[in-house]
C-alpha positions as CSV (number, residue, x, y, z in Angstrom):
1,X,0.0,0.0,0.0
2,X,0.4,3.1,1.6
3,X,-0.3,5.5,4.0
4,X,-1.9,6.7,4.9
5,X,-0.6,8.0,8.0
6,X,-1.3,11.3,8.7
7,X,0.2,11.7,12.5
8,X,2.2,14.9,13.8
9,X,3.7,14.6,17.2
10,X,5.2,18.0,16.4
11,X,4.0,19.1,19.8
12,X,6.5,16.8,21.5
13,X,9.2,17.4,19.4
14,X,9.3,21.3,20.2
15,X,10.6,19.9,24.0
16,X,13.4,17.8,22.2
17,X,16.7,18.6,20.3
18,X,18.4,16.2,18.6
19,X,21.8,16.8,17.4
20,X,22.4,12.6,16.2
21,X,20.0,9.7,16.2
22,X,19.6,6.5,15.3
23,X,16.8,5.7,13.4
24,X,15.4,2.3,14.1
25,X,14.1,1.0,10.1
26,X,10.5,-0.5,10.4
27,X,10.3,-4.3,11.4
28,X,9.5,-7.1,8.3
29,X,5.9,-7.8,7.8
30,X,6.6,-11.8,7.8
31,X,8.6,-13.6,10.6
32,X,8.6,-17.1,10.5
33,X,9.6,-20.1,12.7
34,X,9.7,-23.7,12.9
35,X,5.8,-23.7,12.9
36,X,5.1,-21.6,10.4
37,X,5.2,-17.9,9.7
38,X,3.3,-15.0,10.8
39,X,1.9,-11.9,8.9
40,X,1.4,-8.8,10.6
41,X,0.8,-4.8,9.2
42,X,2.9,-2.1,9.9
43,X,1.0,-1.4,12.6
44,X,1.6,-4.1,14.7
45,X,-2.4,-5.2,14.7
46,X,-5.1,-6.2,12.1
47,X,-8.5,-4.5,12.4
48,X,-9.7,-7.6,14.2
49,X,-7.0,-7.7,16.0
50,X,-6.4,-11.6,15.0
51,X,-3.0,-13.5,14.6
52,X,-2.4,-14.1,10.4
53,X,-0.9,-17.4,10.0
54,X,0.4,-18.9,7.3
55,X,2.4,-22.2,6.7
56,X,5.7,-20.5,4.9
57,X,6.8,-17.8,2.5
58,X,9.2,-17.6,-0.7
59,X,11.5,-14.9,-1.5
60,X,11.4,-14.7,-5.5
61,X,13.8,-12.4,-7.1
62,X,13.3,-13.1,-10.8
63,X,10.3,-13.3,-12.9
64,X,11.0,-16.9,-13.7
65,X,10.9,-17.6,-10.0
66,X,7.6,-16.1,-9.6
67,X,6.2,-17.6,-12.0
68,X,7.2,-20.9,-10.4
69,X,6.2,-19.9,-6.8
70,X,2.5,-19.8,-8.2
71,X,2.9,-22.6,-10.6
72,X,4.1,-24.5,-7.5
73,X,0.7,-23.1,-5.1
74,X,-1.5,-24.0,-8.5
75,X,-0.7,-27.3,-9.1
76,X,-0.9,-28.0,-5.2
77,X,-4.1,-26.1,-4.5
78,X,-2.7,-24.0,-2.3
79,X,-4.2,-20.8,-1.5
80,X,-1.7,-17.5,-2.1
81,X,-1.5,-14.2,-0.7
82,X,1.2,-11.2,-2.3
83,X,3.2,-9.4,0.4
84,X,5.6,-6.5,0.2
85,X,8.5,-5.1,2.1
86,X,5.9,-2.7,3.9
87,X,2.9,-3.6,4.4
88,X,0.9,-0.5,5.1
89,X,-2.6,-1.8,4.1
90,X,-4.6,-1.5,6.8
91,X,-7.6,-3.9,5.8
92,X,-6.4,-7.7,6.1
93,X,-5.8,-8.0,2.3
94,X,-2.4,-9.9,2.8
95,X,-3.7,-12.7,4.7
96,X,-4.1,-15.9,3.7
97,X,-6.4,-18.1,4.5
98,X,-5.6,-22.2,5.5
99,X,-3.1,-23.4,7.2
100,X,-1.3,-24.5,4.9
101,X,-1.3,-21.0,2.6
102,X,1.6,-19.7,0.8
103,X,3.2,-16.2,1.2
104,X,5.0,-14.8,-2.0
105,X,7.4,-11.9,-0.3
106,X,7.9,-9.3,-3.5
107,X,10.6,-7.4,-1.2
108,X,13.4,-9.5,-2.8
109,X,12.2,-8.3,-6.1
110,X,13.2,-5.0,-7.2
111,X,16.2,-4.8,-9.1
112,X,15.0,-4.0,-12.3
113,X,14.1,-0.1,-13.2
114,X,13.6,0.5,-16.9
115,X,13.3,3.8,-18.7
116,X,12.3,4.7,-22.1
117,X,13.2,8.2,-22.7
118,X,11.4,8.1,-26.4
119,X,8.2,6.5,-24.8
120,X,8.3,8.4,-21.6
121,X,7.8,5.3,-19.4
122,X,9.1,3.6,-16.8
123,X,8.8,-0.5,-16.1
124,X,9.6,-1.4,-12.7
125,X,9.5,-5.1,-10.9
126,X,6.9,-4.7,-8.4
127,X,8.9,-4.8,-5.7
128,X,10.9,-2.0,-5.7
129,X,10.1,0.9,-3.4
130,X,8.2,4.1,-4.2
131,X,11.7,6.3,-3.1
132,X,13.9,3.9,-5.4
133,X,11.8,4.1,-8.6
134,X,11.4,8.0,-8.1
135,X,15.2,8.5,-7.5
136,X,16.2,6.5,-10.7
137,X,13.5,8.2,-12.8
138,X,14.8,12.2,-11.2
139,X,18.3,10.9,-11.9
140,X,17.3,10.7,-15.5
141,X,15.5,13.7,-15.8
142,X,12.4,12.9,-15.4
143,X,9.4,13.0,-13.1
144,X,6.6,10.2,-11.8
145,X,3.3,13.1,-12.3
146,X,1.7,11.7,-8.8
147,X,2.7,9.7,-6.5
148,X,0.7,9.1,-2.3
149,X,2.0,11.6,0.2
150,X,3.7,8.0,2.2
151,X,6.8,6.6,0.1
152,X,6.9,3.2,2.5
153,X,5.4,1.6,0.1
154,X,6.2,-0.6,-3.1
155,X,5.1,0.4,-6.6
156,X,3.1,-3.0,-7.2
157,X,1.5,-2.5,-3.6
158,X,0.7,0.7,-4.2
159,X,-1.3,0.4,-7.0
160,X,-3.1,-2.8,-6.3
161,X,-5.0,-0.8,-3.0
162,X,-5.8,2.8,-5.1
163,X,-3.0,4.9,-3.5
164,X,-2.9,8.7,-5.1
165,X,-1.8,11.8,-4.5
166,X,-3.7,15.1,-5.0
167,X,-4.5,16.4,-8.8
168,X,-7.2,16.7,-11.4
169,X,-4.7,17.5,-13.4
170,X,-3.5,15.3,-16.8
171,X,-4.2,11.5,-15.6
172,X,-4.6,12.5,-11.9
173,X,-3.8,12.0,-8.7
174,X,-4.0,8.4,-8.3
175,X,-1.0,6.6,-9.6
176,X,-2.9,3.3,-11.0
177,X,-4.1,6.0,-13.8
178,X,-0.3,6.6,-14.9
179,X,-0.3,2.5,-15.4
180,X,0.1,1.9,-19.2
181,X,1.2,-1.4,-18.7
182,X,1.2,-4.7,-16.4
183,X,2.6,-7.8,-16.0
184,X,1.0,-10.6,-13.9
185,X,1.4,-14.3,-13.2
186,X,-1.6,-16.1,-12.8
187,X,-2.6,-19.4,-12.1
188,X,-2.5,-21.7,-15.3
189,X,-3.2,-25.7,-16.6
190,X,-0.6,-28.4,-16.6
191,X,0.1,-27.4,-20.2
192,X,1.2,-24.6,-19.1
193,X,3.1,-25.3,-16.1
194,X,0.6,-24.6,-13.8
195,X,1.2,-20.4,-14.1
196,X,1.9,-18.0,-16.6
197,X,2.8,-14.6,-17.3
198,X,0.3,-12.0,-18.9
199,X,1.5,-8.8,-20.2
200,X,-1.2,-5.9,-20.8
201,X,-0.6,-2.7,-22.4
202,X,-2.7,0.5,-22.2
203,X,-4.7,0.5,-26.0
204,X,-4.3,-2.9,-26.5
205,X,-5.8,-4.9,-23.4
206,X,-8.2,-2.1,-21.6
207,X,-10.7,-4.7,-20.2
208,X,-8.2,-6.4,-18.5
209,X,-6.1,-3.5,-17.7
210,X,-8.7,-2.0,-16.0
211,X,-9.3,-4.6,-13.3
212,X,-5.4,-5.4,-12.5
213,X,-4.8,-1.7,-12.0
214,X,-6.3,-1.9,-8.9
215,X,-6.8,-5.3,-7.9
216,X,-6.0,-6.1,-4.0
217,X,-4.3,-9.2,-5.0
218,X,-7.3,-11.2,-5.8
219,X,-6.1,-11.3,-9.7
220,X,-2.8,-12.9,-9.5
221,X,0.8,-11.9,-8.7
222,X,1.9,-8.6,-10.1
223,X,5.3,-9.0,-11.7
224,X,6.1,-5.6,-13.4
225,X,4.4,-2.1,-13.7
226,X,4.8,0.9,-16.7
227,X,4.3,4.1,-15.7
228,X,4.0,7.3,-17.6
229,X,6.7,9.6,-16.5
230,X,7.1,13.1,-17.2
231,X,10.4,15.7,-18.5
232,X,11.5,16.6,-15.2
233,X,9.9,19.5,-13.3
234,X,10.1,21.2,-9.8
235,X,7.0,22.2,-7.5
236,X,6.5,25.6,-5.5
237,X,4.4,25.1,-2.9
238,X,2.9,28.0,0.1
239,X,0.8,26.9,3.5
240,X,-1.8,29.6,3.7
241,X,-3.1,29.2,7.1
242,X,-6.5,31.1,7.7
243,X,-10.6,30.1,8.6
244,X,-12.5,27.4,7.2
245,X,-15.5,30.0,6.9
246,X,-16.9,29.4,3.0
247,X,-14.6,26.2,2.9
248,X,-17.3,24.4,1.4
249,X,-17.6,26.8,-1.8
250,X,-14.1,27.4,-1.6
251,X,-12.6,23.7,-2.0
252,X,-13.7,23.0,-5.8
253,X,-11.8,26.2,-7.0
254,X,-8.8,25.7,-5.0
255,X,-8.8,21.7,-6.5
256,X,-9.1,23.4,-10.3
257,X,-6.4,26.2,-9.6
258,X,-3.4,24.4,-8.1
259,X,-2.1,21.3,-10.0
260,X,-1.0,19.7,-6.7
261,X,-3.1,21.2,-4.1
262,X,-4.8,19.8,-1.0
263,X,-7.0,21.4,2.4
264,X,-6.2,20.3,5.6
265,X,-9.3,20.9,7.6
266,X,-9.0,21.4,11.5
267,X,-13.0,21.9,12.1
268,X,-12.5,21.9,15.8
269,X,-10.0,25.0,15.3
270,X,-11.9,26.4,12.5
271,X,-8.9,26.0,10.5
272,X,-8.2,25.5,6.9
273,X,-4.9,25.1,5.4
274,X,-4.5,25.5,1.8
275,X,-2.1,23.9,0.1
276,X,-1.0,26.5,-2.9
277,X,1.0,24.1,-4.8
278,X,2.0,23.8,-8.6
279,X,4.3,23.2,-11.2
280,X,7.7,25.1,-12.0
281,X,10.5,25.0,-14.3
282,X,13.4,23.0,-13.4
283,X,15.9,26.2,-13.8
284,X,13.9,27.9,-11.1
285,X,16.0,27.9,-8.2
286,X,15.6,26.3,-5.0
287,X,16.3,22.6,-3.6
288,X,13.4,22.6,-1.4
289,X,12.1,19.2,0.3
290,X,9.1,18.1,1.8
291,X,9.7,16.1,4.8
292,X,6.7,15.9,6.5
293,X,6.4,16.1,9.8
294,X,4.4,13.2,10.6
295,X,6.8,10.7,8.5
296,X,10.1,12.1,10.8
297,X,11.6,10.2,12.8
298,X,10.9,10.7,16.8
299,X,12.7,9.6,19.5
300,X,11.2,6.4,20.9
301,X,10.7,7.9,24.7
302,X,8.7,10.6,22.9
303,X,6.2,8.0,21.1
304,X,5.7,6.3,24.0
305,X,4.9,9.2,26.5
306,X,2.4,10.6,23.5
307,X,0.4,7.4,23.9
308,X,0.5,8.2,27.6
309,X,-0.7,11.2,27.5
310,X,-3.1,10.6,25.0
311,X,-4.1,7.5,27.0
312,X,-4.7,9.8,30.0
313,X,-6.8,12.6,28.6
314,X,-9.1,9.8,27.2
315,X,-9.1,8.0,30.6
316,X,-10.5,11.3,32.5
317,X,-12.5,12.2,29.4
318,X,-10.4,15.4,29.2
319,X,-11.6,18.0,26.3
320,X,-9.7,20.7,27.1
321,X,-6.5,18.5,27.2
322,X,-7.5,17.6,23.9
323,X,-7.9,20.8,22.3
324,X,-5.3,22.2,24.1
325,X,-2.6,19.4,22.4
326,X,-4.5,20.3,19.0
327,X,-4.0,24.0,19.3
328,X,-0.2,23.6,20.1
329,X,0.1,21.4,17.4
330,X,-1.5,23.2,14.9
331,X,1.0,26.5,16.3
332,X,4.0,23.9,15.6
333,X,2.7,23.0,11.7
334,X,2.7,26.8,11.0
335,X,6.0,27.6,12.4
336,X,7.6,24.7,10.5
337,X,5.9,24.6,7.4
338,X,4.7,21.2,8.5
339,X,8.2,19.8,7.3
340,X,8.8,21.9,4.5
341,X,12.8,22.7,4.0
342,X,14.1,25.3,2.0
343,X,17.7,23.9,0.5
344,X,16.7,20.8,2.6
345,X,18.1,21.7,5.4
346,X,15.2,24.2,7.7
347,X,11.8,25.6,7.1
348,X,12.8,29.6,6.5
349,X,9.5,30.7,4.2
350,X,7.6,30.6,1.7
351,X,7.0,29.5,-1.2
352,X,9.4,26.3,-1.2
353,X,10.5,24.9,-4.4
354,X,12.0,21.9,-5.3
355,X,12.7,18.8,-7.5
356,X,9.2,17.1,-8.3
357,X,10.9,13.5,-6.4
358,X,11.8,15.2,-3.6
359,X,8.3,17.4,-2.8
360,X,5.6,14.8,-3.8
361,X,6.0,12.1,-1.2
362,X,8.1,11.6,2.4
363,X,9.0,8.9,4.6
364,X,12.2,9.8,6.5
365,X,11.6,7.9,9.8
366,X,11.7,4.8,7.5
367,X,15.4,4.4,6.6
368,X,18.4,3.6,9.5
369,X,21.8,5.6,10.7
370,X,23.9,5.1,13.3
371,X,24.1,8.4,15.5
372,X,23.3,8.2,19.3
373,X,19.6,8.6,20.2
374,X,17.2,6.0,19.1
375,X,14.0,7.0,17.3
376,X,11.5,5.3,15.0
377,X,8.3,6.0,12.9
378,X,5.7,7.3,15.1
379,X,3.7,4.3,15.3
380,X,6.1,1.6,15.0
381,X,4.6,-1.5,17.2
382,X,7.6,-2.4,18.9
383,X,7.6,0.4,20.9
384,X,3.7,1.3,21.9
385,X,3.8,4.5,20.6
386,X,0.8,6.0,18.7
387,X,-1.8,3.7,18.1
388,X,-5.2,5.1,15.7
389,X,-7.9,4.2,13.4
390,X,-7.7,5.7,9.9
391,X,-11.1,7.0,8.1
392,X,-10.6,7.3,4.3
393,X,-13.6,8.0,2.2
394,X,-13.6,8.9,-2.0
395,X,-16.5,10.9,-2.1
396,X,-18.3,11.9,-5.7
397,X,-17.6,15.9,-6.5
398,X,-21.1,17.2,-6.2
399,X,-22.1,15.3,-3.0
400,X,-18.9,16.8,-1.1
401,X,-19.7,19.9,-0.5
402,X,-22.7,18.5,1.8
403,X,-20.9,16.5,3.8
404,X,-18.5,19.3,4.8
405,X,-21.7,21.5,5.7
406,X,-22.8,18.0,7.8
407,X,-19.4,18.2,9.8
408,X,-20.0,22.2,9.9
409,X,-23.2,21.4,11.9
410,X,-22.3,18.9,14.0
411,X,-18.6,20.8,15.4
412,X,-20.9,23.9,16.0
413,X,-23.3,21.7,18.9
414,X,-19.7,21.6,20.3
415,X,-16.5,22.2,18.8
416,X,-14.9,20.4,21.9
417,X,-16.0,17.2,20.4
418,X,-14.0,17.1,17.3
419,X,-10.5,18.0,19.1
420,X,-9.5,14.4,19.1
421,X,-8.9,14.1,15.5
422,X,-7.4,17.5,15.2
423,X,-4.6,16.6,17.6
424,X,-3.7,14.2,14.1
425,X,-3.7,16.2,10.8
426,X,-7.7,17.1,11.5
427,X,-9.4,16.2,7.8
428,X,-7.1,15.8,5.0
429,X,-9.1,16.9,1.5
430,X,-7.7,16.1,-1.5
431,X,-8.9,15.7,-5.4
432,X,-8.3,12.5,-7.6
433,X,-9.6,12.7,-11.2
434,X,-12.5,10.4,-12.9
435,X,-10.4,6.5,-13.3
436,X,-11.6,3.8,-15.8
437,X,-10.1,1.3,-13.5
438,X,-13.1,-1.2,-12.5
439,X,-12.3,-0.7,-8.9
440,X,-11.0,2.8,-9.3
441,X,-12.9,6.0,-8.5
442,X,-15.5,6.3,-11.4
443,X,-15.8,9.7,-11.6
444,X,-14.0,13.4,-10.5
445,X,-13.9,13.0,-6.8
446,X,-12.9,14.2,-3.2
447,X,-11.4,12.1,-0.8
448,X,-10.5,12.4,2.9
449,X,-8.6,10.7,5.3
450,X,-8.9,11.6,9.2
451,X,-7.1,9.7,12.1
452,X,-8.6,9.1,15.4
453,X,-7.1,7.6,18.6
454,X,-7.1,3.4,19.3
455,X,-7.6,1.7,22.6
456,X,-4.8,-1.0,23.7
457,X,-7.6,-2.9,24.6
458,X,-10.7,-4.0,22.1
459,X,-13.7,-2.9,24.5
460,X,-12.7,0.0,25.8
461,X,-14.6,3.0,24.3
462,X,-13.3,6.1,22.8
463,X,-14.0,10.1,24.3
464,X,-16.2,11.6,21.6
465,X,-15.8,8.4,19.7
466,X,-19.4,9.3,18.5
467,X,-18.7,11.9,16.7
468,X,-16.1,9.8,14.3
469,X,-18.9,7.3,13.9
470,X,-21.1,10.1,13.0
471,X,-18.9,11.3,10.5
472,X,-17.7,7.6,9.0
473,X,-21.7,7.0,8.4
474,X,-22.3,10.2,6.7
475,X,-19.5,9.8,4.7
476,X,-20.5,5.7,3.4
477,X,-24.0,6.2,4.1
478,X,-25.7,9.3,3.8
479,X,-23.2,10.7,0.9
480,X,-22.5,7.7,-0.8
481,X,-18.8,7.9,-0.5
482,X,-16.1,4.8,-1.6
483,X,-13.7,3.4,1.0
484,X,-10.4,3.4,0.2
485,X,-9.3,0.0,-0.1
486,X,-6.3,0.1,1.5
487,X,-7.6,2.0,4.4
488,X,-10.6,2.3,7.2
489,X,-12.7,0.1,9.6
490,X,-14.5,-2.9,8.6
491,X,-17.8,-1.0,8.5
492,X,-16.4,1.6,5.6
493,X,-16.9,-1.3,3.1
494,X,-20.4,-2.6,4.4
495,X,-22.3,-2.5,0.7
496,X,-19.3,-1.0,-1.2
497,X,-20.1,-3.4,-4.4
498,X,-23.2,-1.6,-5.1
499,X,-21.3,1.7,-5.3
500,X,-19.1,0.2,-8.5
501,X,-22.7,-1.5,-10.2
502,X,-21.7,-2.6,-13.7
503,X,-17.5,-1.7,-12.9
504,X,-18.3,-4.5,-10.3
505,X,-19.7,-7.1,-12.2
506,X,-16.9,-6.2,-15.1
507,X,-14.1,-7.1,-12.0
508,X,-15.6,-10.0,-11.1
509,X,-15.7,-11.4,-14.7
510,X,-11.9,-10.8,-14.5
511,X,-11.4,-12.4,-11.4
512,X,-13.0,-15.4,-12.4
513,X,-11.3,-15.6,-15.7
514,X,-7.5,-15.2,-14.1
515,X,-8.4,-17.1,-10.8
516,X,-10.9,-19.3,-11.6
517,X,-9.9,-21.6,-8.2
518,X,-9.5,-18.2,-5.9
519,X,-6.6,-19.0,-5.2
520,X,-6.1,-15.4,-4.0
521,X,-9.1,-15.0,-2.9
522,X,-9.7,-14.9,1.3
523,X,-12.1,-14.8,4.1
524,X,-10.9,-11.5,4.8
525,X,-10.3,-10.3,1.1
526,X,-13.5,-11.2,0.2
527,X,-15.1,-9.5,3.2
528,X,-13.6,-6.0,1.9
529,X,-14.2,-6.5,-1.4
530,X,-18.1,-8.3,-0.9
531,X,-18.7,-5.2,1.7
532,X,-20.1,-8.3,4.0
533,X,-21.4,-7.6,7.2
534,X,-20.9,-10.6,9.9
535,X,-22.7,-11.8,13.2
536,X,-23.0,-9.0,15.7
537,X,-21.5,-9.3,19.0
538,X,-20.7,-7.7,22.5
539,X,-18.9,-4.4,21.7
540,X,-18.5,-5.0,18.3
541,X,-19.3,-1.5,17.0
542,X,-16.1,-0.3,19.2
543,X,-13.9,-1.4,16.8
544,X,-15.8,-0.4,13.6
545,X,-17.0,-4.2,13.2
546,X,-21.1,-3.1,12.9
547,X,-22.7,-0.5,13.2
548,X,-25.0,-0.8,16.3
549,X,-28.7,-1.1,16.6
550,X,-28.5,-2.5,20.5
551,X,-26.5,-1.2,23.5
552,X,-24.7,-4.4,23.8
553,X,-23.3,-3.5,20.5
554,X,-21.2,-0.6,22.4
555,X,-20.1,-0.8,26.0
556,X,-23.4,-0.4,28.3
557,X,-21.3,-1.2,31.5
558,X,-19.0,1.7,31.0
559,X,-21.5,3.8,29.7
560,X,-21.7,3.8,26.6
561,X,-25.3,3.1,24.8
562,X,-25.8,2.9,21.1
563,X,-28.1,6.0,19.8
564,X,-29.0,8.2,16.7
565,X,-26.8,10.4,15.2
566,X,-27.2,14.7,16.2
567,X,-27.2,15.6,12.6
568,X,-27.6,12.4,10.6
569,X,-30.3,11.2,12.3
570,X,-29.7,8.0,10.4
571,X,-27.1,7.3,11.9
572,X,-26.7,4.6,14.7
573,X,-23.1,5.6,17.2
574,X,-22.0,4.7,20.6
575,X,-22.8,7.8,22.9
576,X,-21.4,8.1,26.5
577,X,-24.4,9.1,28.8
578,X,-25.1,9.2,32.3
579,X,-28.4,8.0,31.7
580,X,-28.4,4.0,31.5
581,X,-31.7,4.5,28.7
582,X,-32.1,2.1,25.9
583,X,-32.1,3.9,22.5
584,X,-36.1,4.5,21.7
């Protein structure tokens, strides 16, 4: 995938210099032992917090070699699931289900990088990283036109889940509409040794195209990807910091005028940022680089007392704590230029311009050196540092516009109520143009992703957590937003294939066609992509599992009954209240 990780401790790090550190690299996705192997996110914990098991892995590093890993799972009826050196998903799309399944590990398979200068494309092994395939492309003087904001990810990982940037712009924002060509090994006959390779070219193959460009590993194992790249170009990009009054008139002009640009939204603050960002020549001075503030680095003790605190002020139900952190944070964004550097080096103004690879995506807290203090990624497992929920929802152009109204109404009962998510990156709004991709975005749309704190423990309840499940229905429900597929809680997808209508079908026709035995295919896979809705249980709307309709569903013993929503009605959340009531 992708990240989707839009986390500042910025606060924290104003208390804390750093002259040398040693960053500690993100642990592998896949450990195994002598009974089996085990398959975990990035995050340390799937959405049903579940162990993923599977009996081993291979390491291919050639095409030939994954070819025969899935000829060798075909002809033994094995089922298969594609991992990658990151594993950002957040949905359970990697695991595997049996126990005897088969991991194929694509992190071993990234040495080739291709360029045709005459074609302007790029063909790159899907396992090579996001940072790797931008450096070699800038290197030759070009530019990848989008790219997501997270580069911890690799480029056939990335594509397979939907990942984008922010432009409606040329092809776009999302990067599986720069694909122009795929290869993928899929499951074959015994005449055919059992798997084969399939290449598909933009023009040529569109029906198929169209489904592997975003596929979430159901289709096969992607083996290569072409991109369209670009002559090389630079960005200038300016924070403007000001109110969100008229933000919801405001947004569609700002998405038409700036190639690149993107709103954070801090509706709690009453805070829009606007990103002013666009396209410059490459003789325009300046070396700027984005290194965004949530993607540093931190030093581990600093992770870990963030949890704590955050931990606390949910424990005593603290709003003021809340909105106090979110203020000071959003103080810390504007005086650093939320990671901005001029000459790479420190934020000293506006606008910053640099090299299109080195202002389109960030990830510095993911790669190692050997200084003196030991810091990590924000939310690395290892060390119980931050631990969140992620709410991503595409939404179509002309319905976005209500929603933000919808949140408007609902901060102003009580702006106290939203601090919680602005003490993240508040509501991240960016633009990602119309996609023929069957599981793409269909048409010109809006998507945003907001982050929101996770208990340690399964059913303990959330302060305010309402109000996110207000806002995660309106979004799927009440405005007919996507999910992001690489993103958000199980109830997100609930319904999602009658959102695609005849796109859907035209996947499914694929699917069958390349994986005729599902091979790839999952419980849990085919949960996101079915938008099923299990058995509901005890608590289970804590976690995003259901959506309640009884006060079992929430956490009755501590208080928490299920009821409707303040300004979507419709809308079924778990409320604290004093008042031990059922819902009428």
């Amino acid at each position: 995938m992708r990240f989707s990780h839009t986390i500042s401790l910025s606060i924290f790090c104003l208390l804390v210099t750093i002259s040398t550190v040693r960053s500690v690299p993100p642990q592998p996705p896949v450990r195994c032992d002598q009974t089996g192997c085990t398959v975990s996110s990035a995050y340390g914990t799937w959405p049903d917090r579940k162990t993923c098991k599977a009996a081993n892995i291979t390491y291919p590093t050639t095409e030939e070699e994954l070819r025969k890993a899935v000829a060798y799972a075909s002809e033994r009826n094995l089922k298969v699931k594609t991992v990658t050196k990151f594993s950002h998903t957040i949905p359970k799309l990697a695991c595997p289900s049996g126990s005897d399944a088969m991991l194929i590990s694509t992190s071993k398979y990234n040495s080739v990088i291709e360029i045709e200068p005459d074609r302007l494309t790029v063909t790159a092994d899907s396992g090579v990283s996001l940072r790797e395939l931008i450096d070699k492309v800038e290197a030759a003087g070009f530019s990848i036109g989008t790219s997501p904001y997270w580069e911890g990810v690799s480029i056939g990982g990335l594509i397979s889940t939907g990942s984008h940037g922010s432009s409606w712009s040329g092809r776009g924002g999302s990067v599986h509409d720069h694909v122009v060509g795929i290869s993928l090994v899929v499951p074959a006959n015994s005449s055919e040794r059992y798997a084969k390779v399939i290449r598909l070219e933009e023009g040529r193959d569109d029906k198929l195209l169209n489904a592997v460009k975003v596929s979430l590993g159901v289709l096969g194992v992607i083996s290569k990807v072409k991109l369209s790249i670009e002559k090389a170009f630079k960005r200038s990009i300016t924070y403007n910091f000001t109110s969100d009054v008229a933000l919801e008139e405001i947004f569609m002009e700002h998405g038409k005028r700036f190639e690149f640009g993107d709103i954070t939204w801090y509706p709690s603050r009453k805070t829009a940022v606007y990103r002013y960002d666009v396209r410059s020549p490459v003789n325009v001075s300046g070396n700027g680089v984005n290194d965004f503030i949530g993607f540093q680095s931190n030093p581990i003790l600093i992770s870990k007392g963030v949890r704590a605190l955050e931990k606390s002020l949910e424990a005593s139900k603290s709003e003021s704590g809340k909105c106090t952190t979110a203020d000071t944070t959003l103080a810390y964004k504007k005086l650093t230029g939320n990671g901005l550097k001029n000459n790479g080096l420190l934020f000293t103004g506006y606008p910053v311009i640099g090299n299109q690879g080195k202002i389109q995506t960030s990830g510095s807290c993911l790669y190692s050196s050997s200084f003196r203090i030991d810091v990590s990624c924000s939310w690395d497992p290892r060390y119980n540092g931050l631990f969140f929920y992620e709410t991503t929802a595409i939404f179509p152009l002309p319905r976005f516009r209500d929603f933000i109204l919808d949140v408007k109404k609902l901060r102003d009962m009580k702006p106290e109520r939203l601090c919680g998510i602005d003490i993240y990156n508040g509501i991240l709004i960016r633009f990602i143009k119309g996609s023929k991709a069957y599981l793409g975005q269909g048409e010109d749309s809006v998507v945003i992703d907001f982050n929101y704190y996770r208990a340690d423990d399964a059913l303990t309840p959330r302060l305010n957590q309402d109000v996110m499940e207000e806002m995660e229905q309106m979004a799927f429900l009440k405005h007919g937003a996507k999910p992001h597929w690489g993103k958000n809680r199980k109830v997100g997808f609930f319904g999602v294939k009658q959102k695609y209508g005849p796109n859907f079908d035209k996947f499914l026709e694929v699917k069958n066609k390349l994986d005729p035995k599902m091979m790839f295919s999952s419980e849990w896979s085919d949960e996101i992509l079915f938008g099923r809705e299990g058995l509901k249980y005890d608590g289970c709307a804590l976690e995003g599992n259901c959506v309640c309709s009884e006060d079992r569903h929430c956490s009755p013993s501590k208080g928490y009954f299920c009821r409707q929503g303040l300004v979507y009605t419709q809308a079924r959340v778990c409320r604290f209240s004093s008042a031990k009531v059922s819902m009428a």
